[in-house]
N, CA, C and O atoms as a GROMACS GRO file, in nm:
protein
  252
    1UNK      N    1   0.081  -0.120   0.000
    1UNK     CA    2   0.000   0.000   0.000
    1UNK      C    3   0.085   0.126   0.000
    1UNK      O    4   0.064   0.218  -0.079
    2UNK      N    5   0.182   0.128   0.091
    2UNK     CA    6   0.278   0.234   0.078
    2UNK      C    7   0.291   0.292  -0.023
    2UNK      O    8   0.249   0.407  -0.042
    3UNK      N    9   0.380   0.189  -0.145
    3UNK     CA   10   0.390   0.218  -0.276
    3UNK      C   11   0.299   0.305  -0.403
    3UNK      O   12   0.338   0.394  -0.480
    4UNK      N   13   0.172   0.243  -0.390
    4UNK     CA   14   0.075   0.259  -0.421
    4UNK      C   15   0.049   0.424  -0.390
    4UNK      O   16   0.044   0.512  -0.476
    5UNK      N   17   0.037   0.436  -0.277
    5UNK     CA   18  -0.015   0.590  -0.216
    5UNK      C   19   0.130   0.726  -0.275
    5UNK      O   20   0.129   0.841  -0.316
    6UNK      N   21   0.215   0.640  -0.251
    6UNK     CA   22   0.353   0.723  -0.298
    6UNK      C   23   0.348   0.764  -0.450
    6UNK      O   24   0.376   0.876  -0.492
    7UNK      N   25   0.309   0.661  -0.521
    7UNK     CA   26   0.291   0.685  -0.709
    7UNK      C   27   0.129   0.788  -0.659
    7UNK      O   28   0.141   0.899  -0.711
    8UNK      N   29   0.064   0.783  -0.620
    8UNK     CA   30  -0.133   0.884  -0.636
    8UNK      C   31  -0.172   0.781  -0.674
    8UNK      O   32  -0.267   0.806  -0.748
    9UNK      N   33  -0.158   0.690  -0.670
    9UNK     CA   34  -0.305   0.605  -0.722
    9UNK      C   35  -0.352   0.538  -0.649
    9UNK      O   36  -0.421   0.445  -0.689
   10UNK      N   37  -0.327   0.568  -0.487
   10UNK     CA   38  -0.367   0.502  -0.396
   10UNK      C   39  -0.602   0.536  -0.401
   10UNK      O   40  -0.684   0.455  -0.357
   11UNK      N   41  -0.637   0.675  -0.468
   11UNK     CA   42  -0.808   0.630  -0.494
   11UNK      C   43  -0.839   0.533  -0.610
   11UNK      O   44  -0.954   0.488  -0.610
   12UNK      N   45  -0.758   0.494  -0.707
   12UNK     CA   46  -0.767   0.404  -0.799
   12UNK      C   47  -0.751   0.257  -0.760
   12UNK      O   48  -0.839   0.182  -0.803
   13UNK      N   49  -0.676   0.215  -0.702
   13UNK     CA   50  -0.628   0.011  -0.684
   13UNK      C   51  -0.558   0.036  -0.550
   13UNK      O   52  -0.520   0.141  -0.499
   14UNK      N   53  -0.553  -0.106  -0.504
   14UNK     CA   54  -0.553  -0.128  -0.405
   14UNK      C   55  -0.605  -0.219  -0.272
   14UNK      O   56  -0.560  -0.300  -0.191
   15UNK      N   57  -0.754  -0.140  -0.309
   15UNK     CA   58  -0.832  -0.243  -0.254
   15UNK      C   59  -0.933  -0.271  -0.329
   15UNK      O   60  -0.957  -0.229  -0.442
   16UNK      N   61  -1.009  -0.363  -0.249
   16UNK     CA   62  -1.123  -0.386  -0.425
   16UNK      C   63  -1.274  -0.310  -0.293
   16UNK      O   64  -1.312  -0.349  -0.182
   17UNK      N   65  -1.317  -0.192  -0.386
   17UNK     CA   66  -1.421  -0.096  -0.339
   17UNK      C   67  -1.455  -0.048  -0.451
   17UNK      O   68  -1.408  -0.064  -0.563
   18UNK      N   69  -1.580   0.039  -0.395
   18UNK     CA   70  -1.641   0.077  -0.536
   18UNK      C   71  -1.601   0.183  -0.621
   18UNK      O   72  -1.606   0.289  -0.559
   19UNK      N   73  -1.566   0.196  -0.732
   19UNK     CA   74  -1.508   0.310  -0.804
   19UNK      C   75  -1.366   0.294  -0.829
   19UNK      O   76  -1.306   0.369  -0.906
   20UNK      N   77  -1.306   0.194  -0.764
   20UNK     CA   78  -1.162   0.167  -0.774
   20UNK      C   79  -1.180   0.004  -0.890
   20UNK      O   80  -1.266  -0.084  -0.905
   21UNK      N   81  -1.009   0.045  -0.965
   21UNK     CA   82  -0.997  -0.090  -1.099
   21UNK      C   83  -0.963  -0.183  -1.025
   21UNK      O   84  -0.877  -0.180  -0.937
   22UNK      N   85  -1.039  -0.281  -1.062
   22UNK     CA   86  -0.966  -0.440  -1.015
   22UNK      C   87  -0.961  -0.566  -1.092
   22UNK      O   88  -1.051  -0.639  -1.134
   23UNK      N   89  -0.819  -0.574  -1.101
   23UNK     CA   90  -0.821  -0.745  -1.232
   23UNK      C   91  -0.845  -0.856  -1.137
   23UNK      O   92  -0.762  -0.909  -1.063
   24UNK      N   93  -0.946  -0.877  -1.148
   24UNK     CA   94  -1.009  -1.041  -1.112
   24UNK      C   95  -1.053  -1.130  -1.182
   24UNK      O   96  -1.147  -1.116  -1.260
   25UNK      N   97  -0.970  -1.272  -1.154
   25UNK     CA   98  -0.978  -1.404  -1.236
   25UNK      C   99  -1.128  -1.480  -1.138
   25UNK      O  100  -1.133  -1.477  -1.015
   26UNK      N  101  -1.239  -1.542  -1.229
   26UNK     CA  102  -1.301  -1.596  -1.168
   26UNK      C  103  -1.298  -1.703  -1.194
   26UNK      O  104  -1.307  -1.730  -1.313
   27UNK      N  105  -1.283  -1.838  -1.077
   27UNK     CA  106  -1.320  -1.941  -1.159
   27UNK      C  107  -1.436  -2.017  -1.125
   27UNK      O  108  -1.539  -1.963  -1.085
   28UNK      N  109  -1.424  -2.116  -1.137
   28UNK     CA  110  -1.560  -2.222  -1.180
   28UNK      C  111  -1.508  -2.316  -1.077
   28UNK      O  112  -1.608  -2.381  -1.046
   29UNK      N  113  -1.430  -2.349  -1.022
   29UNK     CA  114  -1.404  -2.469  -0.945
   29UNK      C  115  -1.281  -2.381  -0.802
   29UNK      O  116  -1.214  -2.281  -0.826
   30UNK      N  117  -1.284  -2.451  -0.666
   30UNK     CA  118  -1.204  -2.365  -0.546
   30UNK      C  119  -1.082  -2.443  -0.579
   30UNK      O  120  -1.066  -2.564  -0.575
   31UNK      N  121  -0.965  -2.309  -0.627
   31UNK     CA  122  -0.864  -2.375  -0.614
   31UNK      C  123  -0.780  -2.463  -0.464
   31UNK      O  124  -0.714  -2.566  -0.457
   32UNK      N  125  -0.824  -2.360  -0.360
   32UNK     CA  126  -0.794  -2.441  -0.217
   32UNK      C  127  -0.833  -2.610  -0.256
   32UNK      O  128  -0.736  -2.673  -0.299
   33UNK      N  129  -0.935  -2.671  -0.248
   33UNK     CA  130  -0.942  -2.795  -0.292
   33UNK      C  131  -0.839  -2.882  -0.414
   33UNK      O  132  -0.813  -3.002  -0.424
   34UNK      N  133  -0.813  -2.808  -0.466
   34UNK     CA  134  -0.720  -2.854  -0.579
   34UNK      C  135  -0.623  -2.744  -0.664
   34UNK      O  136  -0.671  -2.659  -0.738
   35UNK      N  137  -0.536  -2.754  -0.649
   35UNK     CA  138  -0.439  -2.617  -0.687
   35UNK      C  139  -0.492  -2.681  -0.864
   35UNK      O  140  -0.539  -2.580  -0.916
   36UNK      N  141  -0.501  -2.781  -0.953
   36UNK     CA  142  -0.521  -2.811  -1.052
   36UNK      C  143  -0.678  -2.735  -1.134
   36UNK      O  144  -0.720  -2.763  -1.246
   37UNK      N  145  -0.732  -2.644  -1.043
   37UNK     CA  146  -0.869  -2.568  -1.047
   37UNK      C  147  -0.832  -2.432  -1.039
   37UNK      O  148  -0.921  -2.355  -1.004
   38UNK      N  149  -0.697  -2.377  -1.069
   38UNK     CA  150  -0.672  -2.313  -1.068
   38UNK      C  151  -0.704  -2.252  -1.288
   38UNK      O  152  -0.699  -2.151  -1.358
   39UNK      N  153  -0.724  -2.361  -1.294
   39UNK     CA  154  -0.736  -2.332  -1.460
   39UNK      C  155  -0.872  -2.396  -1.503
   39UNK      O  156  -0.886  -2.486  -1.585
   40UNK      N  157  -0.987  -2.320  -1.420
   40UNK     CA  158  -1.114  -2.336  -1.436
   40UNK      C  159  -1.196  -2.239  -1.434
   40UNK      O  160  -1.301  -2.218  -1.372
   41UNK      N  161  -1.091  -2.137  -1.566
   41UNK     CA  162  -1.153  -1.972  -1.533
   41UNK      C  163  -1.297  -1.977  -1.633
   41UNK      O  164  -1.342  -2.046  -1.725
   42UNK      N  165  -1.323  -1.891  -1.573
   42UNK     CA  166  -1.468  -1.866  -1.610
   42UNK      C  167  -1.513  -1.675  -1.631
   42UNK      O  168  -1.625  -1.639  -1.667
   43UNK      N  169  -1.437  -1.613  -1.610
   43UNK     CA  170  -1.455  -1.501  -1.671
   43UNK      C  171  -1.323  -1.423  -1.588
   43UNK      O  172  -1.257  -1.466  -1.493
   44UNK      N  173  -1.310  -1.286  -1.666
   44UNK     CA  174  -1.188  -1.233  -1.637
   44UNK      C  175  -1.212  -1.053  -1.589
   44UNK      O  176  -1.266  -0.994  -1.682
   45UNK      N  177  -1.192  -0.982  -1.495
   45UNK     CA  178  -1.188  -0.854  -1.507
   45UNK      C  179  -1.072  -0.793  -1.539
   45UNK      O  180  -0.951  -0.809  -1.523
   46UNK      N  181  -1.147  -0.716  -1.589
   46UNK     CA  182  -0.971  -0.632  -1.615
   46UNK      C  183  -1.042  -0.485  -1.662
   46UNK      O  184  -1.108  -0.461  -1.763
   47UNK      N  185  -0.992  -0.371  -1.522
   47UNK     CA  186  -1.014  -0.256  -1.546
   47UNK      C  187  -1.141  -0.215  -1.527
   47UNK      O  188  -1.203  -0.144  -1.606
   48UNK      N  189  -1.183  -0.257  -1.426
   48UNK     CA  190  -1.307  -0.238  -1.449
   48UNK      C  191  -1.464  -0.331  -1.559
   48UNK      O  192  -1.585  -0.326  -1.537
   49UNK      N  193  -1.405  -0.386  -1.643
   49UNK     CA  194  -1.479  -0.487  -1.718
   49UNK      C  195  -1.464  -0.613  -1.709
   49UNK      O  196  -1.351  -0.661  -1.715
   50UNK      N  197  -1.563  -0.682  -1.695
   50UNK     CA  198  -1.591  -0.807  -1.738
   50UNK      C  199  -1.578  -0.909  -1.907
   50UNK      O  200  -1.627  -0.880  -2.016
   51UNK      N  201  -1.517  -0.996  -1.879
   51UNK     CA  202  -1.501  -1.049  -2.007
   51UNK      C  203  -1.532  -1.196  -1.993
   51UNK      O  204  -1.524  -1.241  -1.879
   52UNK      N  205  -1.570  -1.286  -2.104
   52UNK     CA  206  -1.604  -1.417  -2.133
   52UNK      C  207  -1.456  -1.480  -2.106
   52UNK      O  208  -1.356  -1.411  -2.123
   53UNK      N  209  -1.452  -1.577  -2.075
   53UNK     CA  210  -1.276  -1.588  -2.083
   53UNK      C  211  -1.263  -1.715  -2.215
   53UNK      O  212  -1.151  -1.764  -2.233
   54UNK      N  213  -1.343  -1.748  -2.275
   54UNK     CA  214  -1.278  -1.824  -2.395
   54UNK      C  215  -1.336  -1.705  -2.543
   54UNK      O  216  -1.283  -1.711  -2.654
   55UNK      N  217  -1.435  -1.619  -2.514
   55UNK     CA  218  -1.445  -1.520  -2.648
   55UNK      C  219  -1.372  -1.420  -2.597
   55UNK      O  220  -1.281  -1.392  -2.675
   56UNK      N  221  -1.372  -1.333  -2.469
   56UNK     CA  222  -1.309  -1.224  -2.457
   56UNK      C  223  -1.391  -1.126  -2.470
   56UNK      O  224  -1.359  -1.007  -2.462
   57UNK      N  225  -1.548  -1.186  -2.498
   57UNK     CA  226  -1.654  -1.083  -2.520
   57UNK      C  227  -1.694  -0.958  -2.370
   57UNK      O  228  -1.688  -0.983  -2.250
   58UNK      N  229  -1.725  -0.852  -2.423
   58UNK     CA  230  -1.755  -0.763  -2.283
   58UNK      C  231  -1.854  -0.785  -2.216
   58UNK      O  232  -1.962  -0.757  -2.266
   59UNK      N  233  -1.848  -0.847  -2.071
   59UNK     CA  234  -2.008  -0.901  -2.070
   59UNK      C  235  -2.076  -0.729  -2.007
   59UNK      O  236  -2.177  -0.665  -2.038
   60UNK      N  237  -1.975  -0.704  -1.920
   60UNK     CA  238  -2.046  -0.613  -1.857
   60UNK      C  239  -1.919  -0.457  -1.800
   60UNK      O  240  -1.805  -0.472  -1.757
   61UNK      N  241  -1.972  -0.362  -1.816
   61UNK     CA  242  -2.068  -0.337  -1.797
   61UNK      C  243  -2.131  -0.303  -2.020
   61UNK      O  244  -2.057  -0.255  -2.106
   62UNK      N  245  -2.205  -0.327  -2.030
   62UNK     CA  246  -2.237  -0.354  -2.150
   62UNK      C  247  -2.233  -0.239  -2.256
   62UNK      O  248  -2.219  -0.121  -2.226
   63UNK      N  249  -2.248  -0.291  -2.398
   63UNK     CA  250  -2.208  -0.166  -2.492
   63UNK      C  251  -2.388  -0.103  -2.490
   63UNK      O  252  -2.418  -0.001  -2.551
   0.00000   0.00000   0.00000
């Protein structure tokens, strides 16, 4: 966090809240149970958007 606040972009990332970017992998299966479920993604954020993770389509927030 230090870092973060030192560059200004500590109201942008950081933590995941509302109005702030966050890349989040979702998956479909708990990797805790199996580190091998770690490649059971099921959609991707990045930046604020949502994406399909085998089209890459935008699911949300939508055109």
């Amino acid at each position: 966090m230090k870092l973060i606040k030192g560059i200004g972009r500590d109201a942008e990332i950081g933590t995941l809240e509302a109005g702030k970017y966050a890349d989040i992998l979702i998956l479909e299966k708990n990797p805790l149970e199996n580190i091998q479920n770690t490649t059971s993604l099921l959609y991707v954020m990045k930046n604020g958007r949502l994406y399909d993770d085998e089209t890459l389509k935008e699911i949300w927030p939508g055109k």
